[in-house]
N, C-alpha and C positions, 0 to 999 in steps of 0.2 A: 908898503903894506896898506891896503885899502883900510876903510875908517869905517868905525863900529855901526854909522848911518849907511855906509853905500851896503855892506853885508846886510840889513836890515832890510835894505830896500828891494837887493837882490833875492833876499828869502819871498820877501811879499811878492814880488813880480812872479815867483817859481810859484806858491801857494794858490795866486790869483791865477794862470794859465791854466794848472793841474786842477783846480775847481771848474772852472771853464771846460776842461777835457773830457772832467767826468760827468758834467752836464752833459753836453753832446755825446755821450754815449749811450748813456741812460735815455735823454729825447730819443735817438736812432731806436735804442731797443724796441722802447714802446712805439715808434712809427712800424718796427717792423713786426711785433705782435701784433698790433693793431690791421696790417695789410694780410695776416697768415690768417688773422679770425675769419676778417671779409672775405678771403678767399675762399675757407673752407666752410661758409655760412654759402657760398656760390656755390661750392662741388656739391655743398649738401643738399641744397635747393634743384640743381641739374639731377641729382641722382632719383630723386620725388618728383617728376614731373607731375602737373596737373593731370587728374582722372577725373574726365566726364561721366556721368553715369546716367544712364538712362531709362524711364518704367515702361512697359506695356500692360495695360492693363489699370484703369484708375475705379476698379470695383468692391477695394477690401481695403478696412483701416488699416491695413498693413504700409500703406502708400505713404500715410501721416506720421505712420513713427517715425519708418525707415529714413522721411525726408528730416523730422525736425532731428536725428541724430544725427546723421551724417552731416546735415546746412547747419549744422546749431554750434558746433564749433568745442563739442564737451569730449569728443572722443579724440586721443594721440594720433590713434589709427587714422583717423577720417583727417590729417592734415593733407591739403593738397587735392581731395576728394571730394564732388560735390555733385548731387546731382541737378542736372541742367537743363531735362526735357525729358516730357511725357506725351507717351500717345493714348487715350482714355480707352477705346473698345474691348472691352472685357468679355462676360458672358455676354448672346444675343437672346438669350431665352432664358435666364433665372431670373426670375422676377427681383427676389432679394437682390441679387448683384445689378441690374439694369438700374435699378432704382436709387444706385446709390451715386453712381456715374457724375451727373451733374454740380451734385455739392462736392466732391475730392475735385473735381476740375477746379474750382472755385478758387478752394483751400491750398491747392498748389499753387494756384496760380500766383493766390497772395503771396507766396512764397517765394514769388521770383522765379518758376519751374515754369519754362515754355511749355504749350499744349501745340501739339503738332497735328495731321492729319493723316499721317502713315506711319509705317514700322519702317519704310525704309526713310524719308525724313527723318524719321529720330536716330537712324545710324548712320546718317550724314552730318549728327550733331554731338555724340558720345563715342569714349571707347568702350563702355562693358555696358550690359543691359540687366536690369530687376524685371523677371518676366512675373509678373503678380496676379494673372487673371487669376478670380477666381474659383472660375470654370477651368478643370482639368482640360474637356475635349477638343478643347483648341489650341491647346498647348505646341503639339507639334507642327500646326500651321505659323503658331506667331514666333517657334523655337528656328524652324528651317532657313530662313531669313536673317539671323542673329550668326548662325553655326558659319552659313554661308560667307559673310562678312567678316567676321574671324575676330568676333567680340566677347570677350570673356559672359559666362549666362550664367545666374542664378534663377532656378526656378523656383519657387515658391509651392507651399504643399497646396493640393496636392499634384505633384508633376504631370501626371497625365490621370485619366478615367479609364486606363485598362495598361496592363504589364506589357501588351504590343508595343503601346506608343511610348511606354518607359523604354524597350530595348532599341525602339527604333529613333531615339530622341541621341540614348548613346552613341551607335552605329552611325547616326548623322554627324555627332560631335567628334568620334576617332575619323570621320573619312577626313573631315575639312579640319580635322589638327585644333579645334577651339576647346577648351574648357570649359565644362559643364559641371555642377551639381546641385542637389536638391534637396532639402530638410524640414521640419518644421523648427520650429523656436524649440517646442517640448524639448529636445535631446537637448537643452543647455539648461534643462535645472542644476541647483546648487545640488543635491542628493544623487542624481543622477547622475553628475559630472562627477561625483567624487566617487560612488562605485565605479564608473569607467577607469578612473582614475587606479583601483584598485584599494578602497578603502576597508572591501570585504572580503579580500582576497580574491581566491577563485570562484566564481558566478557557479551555482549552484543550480539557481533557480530566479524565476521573477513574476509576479503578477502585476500589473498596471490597470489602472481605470482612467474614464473622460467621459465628458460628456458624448452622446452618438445621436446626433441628429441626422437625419437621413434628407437624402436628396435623391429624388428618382432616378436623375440623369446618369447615377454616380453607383458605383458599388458602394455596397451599403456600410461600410463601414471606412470609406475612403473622402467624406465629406468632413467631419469632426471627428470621428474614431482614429481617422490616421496621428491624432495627437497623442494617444492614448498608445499606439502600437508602435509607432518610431521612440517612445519611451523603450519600449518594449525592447526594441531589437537593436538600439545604444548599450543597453545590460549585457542580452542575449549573446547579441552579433551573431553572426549568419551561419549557414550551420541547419536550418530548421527545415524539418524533413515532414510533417503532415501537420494538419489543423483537423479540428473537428471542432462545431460549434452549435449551439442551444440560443434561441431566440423567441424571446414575446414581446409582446407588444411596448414594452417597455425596456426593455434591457437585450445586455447580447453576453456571451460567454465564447470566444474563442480559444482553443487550450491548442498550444501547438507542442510539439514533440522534438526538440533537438537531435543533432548527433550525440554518441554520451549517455544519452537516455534524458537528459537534462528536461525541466519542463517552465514554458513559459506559459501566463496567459493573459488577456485582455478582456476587462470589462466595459461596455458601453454602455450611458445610462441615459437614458431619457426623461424618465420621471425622480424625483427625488432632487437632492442636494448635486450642484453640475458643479463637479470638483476635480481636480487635476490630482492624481496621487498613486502612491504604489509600495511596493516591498521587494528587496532585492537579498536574497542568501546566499551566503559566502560559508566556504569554508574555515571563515574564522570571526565574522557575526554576520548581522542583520542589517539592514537601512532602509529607511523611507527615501525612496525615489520619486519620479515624476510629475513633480511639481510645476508650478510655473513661474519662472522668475523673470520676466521682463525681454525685449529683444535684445538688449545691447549686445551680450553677449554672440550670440546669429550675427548682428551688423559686424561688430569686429572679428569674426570669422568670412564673413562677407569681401570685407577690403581688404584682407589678408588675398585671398583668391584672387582676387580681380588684382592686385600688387603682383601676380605671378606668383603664389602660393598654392600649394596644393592641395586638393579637397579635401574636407575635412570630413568627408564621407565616403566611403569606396562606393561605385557603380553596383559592386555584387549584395551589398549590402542593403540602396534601394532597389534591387531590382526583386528582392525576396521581402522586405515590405509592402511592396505592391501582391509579389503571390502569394504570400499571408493573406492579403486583403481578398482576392478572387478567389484562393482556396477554400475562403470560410464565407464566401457567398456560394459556391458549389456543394460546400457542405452541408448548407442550410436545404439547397433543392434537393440534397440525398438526405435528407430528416437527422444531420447530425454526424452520417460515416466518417470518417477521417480521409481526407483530400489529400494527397502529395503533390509539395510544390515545385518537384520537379517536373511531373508530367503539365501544371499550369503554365511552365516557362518553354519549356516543348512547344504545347501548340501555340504559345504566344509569340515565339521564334518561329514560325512560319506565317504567321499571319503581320510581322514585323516586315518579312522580307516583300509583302505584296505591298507595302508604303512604301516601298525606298521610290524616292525622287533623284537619288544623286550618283 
């Protein structure tokens, strides 16, 4: 019969192995979470790959934000996103915009944002483009290039200086299979997103106002007013069947006519308080709309899209804020009659088909 020391010794030697045992298992586990996190910190990383982004057009403080949000490192969205080169030509003939050229060249540059000398340079250097002139009528010249290379495009308001080069922008974008869309910031106030949202139930009604500074080159209400009328027809939505509108020297009044009977309208102001704002009626209250609450919201819609997300605005949608905008410059030369925006999209769809290049 072995002795009360060997059994003593034989328990410790069993206690001491079985500690030992359970060390080494407990090390393995955590080597083997530790290899699962790394790996799936790798699938995560492969799955995000880096998106270059790239502007044309360095004429509008829009160049400044969009760069310090997305490079600044404050948006979830904007991980792995960054933009990386600019090419400056913007407007050749708006004074205001020519003028401004120079110092955003500067200011990106501090920024680490290469300045190129073409459109095509700069898509030999990004996958998606901010097309930001902010001259509408060269829109389709610096868009055709982008659609062609099969680069995700956001254009910036306002998309084109006529409802042609808005169908003919899309038409370019369905041939070559790329993703296209276009907004202002406006459609992402706090008030506005929450009647979209459905906070008033069924849209009723809406009037919206903005500042409406005009620019020759441009339909008259598609230079500053279009912020004021994309509020408009985020409420609305599309659907709007005549405009008819009232103009002086100071203001504008477009009232457009729904399907429904529904009625929307827009005010543009030139003189007085230049304010961002509106009223939206539901069938179950009221809200203040059209405000303006900063880009972020736009940016992270933005990379959303360019990630392979989809627009977050339908084509039909802006292609009837533009003939809002043309119908109620036609209604002005008729002293006010009410304009259909179907017959606007008509002759603009023929005169689309004499641009096609592709």
């Amino acid at each position: 019969m072995p002795s009360n020391k060997v059994v003593l010794a034989s328990v410790t030697t069993g206690l001491t192995m079985h500690r030992q045992s359970v060390k080494t298992v407990v090390l393995l586990a955590i080597a083997f979470i530790a290899a699962s996190t790394t790996l799936n910190c790798g699938q995560s990383a492969a799955a995000e790959p880096e998106l270059r982004i790239g502007i044309i057009g360095l004429d509008t403080s829009h160049v400044l934000h969009f760069t310090k949000l997305i490079n600044g490192g404050s948006l979830p969205e904007g991980a792995g996103c960054r933009i990386t080169a600019a090419y400056p030509q913007g407007s050749r003939d708006i004074e205001s915009s020519v003028s401004r050229v120079p110092g955003y060249v500067q200011q990106l540059s501090d920024m680490n944002v290469e300045i190129v000398d073409s459109i095509d340079a700069l898509l030999q250097r990004v996958d998606a483009v901010l097309l930001e002139t902010n001259d509408g009528r060269p829109h389709l010249e610096q868009a055709l290039p982008v659609l062609r290379a099969r680069k995700p495009l956001f254009v910036d308001k306002p998309m084109a200086a006529s409802v042609a080069d808005v169908l003919a922008m899309f038409e370019a974008a369905k041939h070559y299979q790329t993703p296209i869309f276009s907004t202002s910031a406006l459609r992402y106030g706090a008030g506005t997103a929450a009647v979209y949202g459905g906070s008033i139930g069924k849209v009723l009604g809406c009037d919206t106002f903005s500042p409406c500074g005009l620019e020759k080159t441009h339909p008259d209400l598609s230079w500053y007013g279009i912020h004021g009328v994309e509020s408009l027809f985020t409420i609305m939505g599309t659907g709007c069947q005549t405009v008819s509108r009232s103009s002086t020297e100071g203001s504008e009044l477009a009232v457009g006519v729904w399907e429904g009977g529904r009625i929307g309208s827009y005010r543009g102001m030139r003189v007085g308080a230049q304010q961002y704002g509106g009223m939206a009626f539901g069938d179950s209250g009221n809200q203040a709309v059209g405000g303006y609450d900063g880009y972020e919201p736009l940016v992270v819609d933005i990379l959303k899209f360019f990630r392979g997300g989809d627009s977050p605005v339908s084509q039909q949608e802006t292609i009837e804020v533009f003939a809002f905008i043309e119908a109620a410059d036609e209604s002005k030369r008729l002293g006010g009659r009410p304009v259909a925006l179907a017959k606007v999209i008509a002759e603009a769809q023929i005169e689309a088909e004499q641009k096609r290049s592709w």
